[in-house]
N, CA, C and O atoms as a MOPAC input file, in Angstrom:
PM7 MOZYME 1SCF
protein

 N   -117.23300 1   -65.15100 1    39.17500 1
 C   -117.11600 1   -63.96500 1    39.99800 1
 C   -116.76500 1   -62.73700 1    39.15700 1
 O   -116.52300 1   -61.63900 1    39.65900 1
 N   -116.75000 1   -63.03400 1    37.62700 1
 C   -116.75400 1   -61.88700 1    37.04900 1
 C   -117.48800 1   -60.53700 1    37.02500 1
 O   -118.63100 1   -60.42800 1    36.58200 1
 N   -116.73900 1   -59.46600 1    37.54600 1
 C   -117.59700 1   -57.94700 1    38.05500 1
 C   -117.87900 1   -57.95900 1    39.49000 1
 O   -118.48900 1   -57.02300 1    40.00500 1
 N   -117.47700 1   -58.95100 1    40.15400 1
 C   -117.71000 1   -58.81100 1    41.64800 1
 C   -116.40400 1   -58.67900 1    42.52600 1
 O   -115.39200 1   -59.33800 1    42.29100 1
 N   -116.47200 1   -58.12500 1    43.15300 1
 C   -115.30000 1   -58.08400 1    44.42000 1
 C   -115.21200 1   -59.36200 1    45.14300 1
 O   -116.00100 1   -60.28700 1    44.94900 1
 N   -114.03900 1   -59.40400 1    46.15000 1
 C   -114.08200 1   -60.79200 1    47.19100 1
 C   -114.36000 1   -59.92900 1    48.48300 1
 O   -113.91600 1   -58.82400 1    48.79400 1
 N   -115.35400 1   -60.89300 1    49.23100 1
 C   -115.64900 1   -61.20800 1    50.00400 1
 C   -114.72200 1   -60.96500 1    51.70600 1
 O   -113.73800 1   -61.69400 1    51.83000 1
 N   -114.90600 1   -60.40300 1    52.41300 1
 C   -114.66500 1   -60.27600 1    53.68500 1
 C   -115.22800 1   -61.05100 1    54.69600 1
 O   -116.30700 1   -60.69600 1    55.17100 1
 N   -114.37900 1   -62.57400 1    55.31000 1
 C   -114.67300 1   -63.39900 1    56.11000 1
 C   -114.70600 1   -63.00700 1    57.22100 1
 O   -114.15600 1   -61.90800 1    57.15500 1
 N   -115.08700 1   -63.23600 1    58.55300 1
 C   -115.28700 1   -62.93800 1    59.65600 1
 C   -115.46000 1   -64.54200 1    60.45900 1
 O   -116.30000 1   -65.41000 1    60.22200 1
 N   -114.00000 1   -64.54900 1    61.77900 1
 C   -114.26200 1   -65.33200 1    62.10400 1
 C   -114.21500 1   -64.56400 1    64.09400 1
 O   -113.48400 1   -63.70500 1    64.58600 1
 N   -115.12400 1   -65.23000 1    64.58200 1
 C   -114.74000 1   -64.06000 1    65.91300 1
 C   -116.08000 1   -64.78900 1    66.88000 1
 O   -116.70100 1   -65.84800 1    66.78100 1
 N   -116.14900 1   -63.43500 1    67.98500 1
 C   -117.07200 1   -64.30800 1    68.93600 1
 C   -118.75400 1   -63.48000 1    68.18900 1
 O   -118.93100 1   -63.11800 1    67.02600 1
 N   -119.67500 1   -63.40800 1    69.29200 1
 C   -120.74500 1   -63.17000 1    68.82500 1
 C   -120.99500 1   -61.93500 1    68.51800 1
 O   -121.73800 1   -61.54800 1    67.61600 1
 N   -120.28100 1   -61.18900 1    69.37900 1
 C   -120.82900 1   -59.98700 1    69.35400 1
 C   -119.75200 1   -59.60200 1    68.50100 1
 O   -119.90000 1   -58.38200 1    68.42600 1
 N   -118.82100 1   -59.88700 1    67.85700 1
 C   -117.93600 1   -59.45800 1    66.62800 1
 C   -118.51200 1   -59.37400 1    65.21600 1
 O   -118.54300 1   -58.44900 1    64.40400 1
 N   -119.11200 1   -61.06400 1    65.16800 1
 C   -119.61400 1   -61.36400 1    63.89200 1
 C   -121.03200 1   -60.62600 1    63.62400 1
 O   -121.49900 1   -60.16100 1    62.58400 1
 N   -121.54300 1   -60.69000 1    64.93000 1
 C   -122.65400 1   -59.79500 1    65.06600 1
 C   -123.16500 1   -58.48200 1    63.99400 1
 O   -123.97900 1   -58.26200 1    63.09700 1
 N   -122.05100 1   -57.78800 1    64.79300 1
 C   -121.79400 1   -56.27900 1    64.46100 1
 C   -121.11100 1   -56.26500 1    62.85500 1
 O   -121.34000 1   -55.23900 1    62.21400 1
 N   -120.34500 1   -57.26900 1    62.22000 1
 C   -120.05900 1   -57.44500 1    61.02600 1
 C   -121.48800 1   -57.58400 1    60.05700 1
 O   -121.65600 1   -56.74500 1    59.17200 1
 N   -122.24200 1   -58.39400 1    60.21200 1
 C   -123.34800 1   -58.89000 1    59.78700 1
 C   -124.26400 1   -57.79000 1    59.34900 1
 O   -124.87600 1   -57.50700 1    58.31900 1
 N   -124.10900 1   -57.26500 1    60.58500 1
 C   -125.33000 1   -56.11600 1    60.73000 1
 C   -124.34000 1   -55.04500 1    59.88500 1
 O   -124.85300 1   -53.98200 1    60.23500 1
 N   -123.41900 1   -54.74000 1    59.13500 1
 C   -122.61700 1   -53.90300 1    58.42000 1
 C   -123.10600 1   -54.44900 1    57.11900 1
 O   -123.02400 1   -53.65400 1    56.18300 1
 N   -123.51300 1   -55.42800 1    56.89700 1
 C   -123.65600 1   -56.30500 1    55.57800 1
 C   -122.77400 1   -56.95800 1    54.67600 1
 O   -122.92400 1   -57.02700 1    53.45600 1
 N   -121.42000 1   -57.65100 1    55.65500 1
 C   -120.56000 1   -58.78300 1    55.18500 1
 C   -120.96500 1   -60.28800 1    54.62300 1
 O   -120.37600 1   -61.15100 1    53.97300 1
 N   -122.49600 1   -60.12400 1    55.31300 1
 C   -122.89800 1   -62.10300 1    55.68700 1
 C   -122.77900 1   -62.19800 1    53.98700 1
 O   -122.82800 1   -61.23900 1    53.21700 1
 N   -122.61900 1   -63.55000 1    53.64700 1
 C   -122.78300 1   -63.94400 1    52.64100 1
 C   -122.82700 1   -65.85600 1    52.81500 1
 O   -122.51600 1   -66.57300 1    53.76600 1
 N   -123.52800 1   -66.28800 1    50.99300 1
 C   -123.35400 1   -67.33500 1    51.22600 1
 C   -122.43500 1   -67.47600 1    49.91000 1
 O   -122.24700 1   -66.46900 1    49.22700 1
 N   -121.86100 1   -68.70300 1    49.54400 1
 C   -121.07500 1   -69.33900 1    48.33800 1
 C   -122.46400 1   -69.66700 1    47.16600 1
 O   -123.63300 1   -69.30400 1    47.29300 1
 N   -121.84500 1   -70.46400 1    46.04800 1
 C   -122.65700 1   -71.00200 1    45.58100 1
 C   -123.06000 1   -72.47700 1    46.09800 1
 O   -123.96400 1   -73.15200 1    45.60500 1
 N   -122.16400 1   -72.89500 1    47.26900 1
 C   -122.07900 1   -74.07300 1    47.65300 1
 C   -123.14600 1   -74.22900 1    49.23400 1
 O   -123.41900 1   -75.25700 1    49.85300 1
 N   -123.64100 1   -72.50400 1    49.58100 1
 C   -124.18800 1   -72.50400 1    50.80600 1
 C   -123.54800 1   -72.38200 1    51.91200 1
 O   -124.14100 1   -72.35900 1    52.99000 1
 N   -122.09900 1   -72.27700 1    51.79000 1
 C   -120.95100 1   -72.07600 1    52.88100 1
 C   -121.01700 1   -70.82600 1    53.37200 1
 O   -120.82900 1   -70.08600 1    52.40600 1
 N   -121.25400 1   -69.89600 1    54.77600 1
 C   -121.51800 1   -68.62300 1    55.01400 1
 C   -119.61900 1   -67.97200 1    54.85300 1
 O   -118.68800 1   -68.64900 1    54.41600 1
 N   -119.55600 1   -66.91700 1    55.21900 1
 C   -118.28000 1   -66.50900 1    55.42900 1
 C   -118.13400 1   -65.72400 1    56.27800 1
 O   -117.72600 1   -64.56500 1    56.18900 1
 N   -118.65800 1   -66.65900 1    57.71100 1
 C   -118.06100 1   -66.16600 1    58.90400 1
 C   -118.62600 1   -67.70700 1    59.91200 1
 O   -119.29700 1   -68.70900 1    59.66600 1
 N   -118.03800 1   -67.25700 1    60.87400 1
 C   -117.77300 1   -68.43700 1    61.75100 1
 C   -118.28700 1   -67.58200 1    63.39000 1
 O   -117.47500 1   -66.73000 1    63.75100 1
 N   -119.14800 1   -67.71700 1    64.03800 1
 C   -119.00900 1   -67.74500 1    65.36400 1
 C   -118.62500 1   -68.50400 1    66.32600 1
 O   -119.23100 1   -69.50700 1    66.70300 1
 N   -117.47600 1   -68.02700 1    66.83800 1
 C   -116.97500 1   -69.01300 1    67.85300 1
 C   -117.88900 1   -68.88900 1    69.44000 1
 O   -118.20700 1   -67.82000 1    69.96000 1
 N   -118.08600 1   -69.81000 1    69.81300 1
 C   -118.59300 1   -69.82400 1    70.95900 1
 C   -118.13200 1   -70.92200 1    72.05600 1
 O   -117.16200 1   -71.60000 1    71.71700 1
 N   -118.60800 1   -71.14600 1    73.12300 1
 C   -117.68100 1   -71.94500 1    74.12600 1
 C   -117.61900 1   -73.17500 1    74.16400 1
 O   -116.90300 1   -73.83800 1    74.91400 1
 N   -118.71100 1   -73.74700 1    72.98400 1
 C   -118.27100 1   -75.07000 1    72.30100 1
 C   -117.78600 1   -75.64800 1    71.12600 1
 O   -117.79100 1   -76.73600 1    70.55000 1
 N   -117.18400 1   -74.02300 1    70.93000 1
 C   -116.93200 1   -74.47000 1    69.58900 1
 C   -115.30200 1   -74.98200 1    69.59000 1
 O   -114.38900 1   -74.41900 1    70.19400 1
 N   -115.20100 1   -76.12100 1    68.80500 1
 C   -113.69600 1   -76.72600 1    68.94800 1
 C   -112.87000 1   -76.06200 1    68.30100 1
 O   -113.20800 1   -75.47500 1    67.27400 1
 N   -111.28400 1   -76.01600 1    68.90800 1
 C   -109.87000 1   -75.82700 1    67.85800 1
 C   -110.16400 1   -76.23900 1    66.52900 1
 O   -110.02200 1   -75.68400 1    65.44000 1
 N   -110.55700 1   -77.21500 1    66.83900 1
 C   -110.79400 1   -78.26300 1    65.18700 1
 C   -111.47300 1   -77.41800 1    64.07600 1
 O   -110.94500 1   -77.05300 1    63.02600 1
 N   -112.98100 1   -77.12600 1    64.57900 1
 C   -113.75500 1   -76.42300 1    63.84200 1
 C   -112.71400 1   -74.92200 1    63.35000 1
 O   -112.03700 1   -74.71500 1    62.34300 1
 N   -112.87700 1   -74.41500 1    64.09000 1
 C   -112.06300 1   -73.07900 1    64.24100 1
 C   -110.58200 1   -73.20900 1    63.00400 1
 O   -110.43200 1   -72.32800 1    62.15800 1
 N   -109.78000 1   -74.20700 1    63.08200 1
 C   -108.63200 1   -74.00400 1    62.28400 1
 C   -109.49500 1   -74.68200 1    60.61000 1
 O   -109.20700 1   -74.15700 1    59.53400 1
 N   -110.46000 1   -75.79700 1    60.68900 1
 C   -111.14900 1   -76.41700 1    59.70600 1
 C   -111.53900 1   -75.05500 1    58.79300 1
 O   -111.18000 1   -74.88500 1    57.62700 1
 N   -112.29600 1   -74.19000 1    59.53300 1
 C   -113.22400 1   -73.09900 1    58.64800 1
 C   -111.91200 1   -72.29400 1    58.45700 1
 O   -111.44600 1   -72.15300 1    57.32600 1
 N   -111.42600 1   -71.86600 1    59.34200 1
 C   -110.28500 1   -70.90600 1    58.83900 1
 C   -109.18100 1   -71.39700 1    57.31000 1
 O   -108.42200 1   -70.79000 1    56.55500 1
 N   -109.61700 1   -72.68400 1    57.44800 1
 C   -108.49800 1   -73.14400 1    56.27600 1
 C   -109.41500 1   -73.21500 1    54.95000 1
 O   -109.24300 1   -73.26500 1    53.73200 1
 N   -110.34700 1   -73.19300 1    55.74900 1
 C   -111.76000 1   -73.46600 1    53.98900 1
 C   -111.92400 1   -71.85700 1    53.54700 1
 O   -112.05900 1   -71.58100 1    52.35500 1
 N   -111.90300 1   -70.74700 1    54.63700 1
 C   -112.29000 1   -69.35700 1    54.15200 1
 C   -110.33500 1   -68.92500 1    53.42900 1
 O   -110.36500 1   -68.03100 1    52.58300 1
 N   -108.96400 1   -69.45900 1    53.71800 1
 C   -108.19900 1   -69.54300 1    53.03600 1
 C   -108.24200 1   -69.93600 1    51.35000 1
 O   -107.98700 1   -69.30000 1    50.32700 1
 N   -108.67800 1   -71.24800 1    51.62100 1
 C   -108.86600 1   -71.75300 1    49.79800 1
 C   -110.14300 1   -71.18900 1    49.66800 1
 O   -110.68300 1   -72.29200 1    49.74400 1
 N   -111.09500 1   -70.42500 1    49.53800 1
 C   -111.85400 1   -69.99400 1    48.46000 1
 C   -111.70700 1   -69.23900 1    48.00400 1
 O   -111.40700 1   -68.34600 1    48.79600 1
 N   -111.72200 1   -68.77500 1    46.58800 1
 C   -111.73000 1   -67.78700 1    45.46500 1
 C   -112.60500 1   -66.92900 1    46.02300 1
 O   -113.29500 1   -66.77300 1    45.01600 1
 N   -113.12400 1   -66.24500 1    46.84000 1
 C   -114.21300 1   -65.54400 1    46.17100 1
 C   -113.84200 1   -64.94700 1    48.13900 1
 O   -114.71700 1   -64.40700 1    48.81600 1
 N   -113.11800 1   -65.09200 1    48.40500 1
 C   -112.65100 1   -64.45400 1    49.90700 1
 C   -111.40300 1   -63.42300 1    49.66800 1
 O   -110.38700 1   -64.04200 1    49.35400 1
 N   -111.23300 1   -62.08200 1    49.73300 1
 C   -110.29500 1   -61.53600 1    50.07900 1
 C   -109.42400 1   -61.17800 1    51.39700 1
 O   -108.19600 1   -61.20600 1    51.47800 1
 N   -110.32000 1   -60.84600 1    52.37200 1
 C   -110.06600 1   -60.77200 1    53.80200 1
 C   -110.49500 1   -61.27800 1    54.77400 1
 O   -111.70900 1   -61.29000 1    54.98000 1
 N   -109.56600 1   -61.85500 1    55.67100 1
 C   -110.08800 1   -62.97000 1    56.77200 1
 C   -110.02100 1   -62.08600 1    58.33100 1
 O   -108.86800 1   -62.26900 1    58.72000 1
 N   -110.59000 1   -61.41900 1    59.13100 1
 C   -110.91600 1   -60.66100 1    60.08300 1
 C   -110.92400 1   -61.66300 1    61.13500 1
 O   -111.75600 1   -62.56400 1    61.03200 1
 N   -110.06900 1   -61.65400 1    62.21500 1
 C   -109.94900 1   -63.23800 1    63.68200 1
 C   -109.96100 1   -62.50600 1    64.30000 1
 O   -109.16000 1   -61.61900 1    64.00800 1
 N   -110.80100 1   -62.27000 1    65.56900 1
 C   -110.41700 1   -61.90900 1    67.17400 1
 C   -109.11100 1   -62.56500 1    67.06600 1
 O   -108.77700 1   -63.66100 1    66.61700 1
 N   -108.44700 1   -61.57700 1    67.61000 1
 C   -106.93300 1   -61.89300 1    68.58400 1
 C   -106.95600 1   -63.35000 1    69.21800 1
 O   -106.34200 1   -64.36600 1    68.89300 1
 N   -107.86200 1   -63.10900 1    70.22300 1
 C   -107.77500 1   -64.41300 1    71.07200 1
 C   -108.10100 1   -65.68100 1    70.57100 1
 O   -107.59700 1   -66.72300 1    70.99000 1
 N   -108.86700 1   -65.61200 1    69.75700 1
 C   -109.19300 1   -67.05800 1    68.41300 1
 C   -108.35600 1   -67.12400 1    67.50200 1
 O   -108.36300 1   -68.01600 1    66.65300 1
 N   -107.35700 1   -66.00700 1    67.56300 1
 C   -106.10000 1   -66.37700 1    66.42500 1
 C   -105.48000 1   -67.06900 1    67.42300 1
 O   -105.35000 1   -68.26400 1    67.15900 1
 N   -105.04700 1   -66.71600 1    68.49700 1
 C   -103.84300 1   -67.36500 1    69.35500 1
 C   -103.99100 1   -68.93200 1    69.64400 1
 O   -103.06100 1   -69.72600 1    69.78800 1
 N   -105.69400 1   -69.27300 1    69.71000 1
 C   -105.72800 1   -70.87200 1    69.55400 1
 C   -105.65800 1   -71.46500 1    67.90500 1
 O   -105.79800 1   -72.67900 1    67.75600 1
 N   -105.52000 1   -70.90800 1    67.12500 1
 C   -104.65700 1   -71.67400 1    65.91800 1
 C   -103.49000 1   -71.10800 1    65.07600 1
 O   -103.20400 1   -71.24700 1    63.88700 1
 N   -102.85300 1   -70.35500 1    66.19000 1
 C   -101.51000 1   -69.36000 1    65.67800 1
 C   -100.77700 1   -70.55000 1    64.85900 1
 O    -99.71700 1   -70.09900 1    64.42500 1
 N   -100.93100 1   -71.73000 1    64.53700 1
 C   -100.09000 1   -72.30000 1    63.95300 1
 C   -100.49400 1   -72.33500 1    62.86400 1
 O    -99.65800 1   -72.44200 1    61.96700 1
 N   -101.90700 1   -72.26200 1    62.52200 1
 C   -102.41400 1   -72.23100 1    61.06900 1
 C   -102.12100 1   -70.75300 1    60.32000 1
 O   -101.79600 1   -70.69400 1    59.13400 1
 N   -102.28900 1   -69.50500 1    61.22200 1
 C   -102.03700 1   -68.37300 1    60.84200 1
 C   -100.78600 1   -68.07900 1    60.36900 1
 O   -100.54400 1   -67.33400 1    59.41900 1
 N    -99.78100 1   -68.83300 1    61.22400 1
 C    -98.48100 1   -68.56800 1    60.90200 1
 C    -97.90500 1   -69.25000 1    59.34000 1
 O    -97.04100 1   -68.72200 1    58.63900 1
 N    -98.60400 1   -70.49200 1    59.04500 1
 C    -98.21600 1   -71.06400 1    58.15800 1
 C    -99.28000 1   -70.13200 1    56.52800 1
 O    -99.49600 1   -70.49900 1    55.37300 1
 N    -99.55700 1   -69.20800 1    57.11100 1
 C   -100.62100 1   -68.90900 1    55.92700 1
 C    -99.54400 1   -68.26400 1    55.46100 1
 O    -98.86200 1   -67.86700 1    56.40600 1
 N    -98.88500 1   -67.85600 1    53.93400 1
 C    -97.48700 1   -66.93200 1    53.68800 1
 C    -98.49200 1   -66.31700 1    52.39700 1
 O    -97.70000 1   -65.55900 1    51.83900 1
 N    -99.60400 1   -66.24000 1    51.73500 1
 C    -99.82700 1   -65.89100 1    50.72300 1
 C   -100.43200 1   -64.12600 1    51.43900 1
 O   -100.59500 1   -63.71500 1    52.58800 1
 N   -100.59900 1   -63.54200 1    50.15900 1
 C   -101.26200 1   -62.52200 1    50.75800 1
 C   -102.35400 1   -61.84700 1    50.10200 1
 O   -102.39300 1   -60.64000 1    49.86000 1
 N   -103.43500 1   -62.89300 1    49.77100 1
 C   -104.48100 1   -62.61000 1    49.46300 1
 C   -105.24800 1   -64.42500 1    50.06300 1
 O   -104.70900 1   -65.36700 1    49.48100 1
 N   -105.92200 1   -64.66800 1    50.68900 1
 C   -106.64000 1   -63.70800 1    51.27900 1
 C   -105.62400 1   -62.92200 1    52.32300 1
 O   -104.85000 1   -63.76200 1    52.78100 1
 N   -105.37200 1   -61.69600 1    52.82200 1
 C   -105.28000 1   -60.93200 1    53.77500 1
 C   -106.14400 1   -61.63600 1    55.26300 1
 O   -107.32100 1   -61.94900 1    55.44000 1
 N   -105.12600 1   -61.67900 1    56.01000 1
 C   -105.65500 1   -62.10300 1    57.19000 1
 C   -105.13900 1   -60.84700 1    59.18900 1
 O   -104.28700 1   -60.85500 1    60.07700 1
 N   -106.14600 1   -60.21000 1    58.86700 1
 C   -105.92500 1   -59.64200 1    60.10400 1
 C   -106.74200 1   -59.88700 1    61.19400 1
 O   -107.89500 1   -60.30100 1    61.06800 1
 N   -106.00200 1   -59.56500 1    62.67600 1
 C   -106.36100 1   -60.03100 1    63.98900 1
 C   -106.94700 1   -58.60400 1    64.65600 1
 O   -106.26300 1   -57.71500 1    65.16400 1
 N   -108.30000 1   -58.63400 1    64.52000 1
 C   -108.90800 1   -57.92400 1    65.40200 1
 C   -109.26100 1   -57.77300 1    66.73400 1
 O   -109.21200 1   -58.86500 1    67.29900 1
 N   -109.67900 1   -56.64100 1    67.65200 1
 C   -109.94800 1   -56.59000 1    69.27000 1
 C   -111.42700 1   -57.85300 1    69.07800 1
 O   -111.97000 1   -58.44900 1    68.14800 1
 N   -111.52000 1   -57.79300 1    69.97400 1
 C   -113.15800 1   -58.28600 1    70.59500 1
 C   -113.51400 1   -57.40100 1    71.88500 1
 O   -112.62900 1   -57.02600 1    72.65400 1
 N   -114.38600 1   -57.20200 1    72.00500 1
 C   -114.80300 1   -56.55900 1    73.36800 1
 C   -114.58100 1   -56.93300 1    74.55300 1
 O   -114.41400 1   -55.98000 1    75.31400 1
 N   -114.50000 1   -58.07300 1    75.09000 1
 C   -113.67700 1   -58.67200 1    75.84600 1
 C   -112.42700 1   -58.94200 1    76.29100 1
 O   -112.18300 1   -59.42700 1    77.39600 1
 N   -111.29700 1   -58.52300 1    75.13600 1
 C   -110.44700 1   -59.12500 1    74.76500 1
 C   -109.51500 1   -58.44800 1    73.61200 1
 O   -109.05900 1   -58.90600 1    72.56500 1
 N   -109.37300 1   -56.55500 1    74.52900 1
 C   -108.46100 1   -55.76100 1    74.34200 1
 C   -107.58200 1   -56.33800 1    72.87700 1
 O   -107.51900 1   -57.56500 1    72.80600 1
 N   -106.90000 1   -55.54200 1    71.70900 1
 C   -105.96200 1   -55.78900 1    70.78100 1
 C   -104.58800 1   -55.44200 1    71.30300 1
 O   -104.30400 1   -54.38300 1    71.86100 1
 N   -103.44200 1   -56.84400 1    70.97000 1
 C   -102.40500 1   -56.59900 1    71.81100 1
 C   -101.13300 1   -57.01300 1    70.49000 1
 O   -100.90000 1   -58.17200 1    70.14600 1
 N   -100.48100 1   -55.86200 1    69.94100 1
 C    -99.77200 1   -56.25500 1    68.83000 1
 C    -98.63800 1   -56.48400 1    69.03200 1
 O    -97.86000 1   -55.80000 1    68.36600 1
 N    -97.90900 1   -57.69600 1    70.17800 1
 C    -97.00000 1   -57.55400 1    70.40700 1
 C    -97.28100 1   -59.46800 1    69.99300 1
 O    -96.48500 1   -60.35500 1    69.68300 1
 N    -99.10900 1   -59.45600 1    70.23000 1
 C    -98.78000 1   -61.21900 1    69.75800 1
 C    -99.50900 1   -61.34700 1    68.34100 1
 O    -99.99900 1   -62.39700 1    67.92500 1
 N    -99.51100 1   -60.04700 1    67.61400 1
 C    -99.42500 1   -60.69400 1    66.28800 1
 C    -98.77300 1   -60.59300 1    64.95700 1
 O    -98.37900 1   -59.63200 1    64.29600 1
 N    -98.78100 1   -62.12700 1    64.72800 1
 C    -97.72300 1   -62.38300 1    63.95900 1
 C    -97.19400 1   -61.79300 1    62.97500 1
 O    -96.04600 1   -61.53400 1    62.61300 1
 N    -98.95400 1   -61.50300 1    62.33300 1
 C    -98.79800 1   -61.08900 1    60.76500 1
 C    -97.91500 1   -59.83200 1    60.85700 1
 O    -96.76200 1   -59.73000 1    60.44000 1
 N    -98.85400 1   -58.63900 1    61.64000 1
 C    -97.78700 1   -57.53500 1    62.08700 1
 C    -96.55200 1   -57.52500 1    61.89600 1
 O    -95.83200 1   -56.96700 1    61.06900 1
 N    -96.25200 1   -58.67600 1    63.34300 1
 C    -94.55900 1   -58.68700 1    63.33200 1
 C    -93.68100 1   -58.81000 1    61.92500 1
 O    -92.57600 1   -58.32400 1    61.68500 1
 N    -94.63100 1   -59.71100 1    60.98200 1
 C    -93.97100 1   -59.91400 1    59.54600 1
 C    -93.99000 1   -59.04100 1    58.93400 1
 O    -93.19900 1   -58.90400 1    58.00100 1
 N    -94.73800 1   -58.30700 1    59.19000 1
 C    -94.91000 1   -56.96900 1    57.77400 1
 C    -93.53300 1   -55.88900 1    58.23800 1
 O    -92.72700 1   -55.18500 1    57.63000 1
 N    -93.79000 1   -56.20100 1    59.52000 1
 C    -92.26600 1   -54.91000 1    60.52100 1
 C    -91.20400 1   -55.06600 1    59.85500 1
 O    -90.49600 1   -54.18800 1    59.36100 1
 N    -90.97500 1   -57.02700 1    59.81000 1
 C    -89.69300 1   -57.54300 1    59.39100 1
 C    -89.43500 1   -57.16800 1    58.01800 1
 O    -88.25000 1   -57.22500 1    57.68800 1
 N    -90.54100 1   -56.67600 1    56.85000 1
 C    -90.19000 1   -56.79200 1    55.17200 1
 C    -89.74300 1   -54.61600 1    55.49100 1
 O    -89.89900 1   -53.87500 1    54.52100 1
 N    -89.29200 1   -54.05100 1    56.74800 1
 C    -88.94000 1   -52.72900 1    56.61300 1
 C    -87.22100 1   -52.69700 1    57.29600 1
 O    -86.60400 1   -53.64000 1    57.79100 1
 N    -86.87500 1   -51.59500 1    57.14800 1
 C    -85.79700 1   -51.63400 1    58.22900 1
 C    -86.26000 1   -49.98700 1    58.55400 1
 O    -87.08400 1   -49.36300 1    57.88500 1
 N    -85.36600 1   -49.35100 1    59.99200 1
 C    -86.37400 1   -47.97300 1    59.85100 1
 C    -85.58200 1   -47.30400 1    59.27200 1
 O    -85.96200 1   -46.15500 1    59.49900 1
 N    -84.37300 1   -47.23500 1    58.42100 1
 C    -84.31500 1   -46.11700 1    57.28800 1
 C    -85.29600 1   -46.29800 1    56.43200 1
 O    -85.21200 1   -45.55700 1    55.45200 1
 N    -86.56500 1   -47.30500 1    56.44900 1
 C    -87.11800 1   -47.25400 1    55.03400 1
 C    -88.41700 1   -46.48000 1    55.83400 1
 O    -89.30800 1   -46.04200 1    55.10600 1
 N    -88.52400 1   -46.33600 1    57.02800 1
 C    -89.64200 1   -45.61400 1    57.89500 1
 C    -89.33500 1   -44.06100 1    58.01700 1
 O    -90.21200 1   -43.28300 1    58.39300 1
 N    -87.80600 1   -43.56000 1    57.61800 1
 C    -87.97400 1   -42.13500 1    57.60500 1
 C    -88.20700 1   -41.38100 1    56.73300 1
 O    -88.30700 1   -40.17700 1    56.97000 1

C-alpha cells in the first residue's frame, strides 16, 4: 500500500451504500473482498458483526461509516472496538433520522474533554 491512502468502508442499507458508491468509495482488496456491506432484510447480525470485524482488521481500511440503526444491532462489537484507526462513525440513513444520544463513540470522545477544556 505504499503511496496509497486507506480506504473508506461503508456498511449501511441500500440507499446509503448506494450513494457512497456512486461518490467512488467501492473498492476491492487484493483478496476480492469489497469494502462495503449492504444490509438488507435478510441480512443476519452474524453477517453484519462478521464483515464489520473483517473491515476492522484490514490494513488498507481507515474509516468504517454504519447507519445508526445497524450499529445498534452490533453495539457490542462497536463498543469493544478501542483502537482509533480504523475510525468508526455512525451515520443517518434516510429512514432512520441520526440520534447522538445512542452513540457510543461520541459519548467517548465527550468523556476524553471536561468543559473547561471546551472554553
Amino acid at each position: 500500500m505504499a503511496g496509497r491512502g486507506k480506504l473508506i468502508a461503508v456498511i449501511g442499507d441500500e440507499d446509503t451504500v448506494t450513494g457512497f458508491l456512486l461518490g467512488g468509495i467501492g473498492e476491492l482488496n487484493k483478496n476480492r473482498h469489497p469494502n462495503f456491506l449492504v444490509v438488507e432484510k435478510d441480512t443476519t447480525i452474524n453477517e453484519i458483526e462478521d464483515t464489520f470485524r473483517q473491515f476492522l482488521n484490514r490494513e488498507d481500511i481507515g474509516i468504517i461509516l454504519i447507519n445508526q440503526y445497524i450499529a445498534e444491532m452490533v453495539r457490542h462489537a462497536l463498543d469493544a472496538h478501542q483502537r482509533s484507526i480504523p475510525a468508526v462513525l455512525e451515520i443517518p440513513s434516510k429512514e432512520h433520522p441520526y440520534d447522538a444520544a445512542k452513540d457510543s463513540i461520541l459519548r467517548r470522545a465527550k468523556g476524553m474533554f471536561t468543559a473547561e477544556d471546551l472554553r
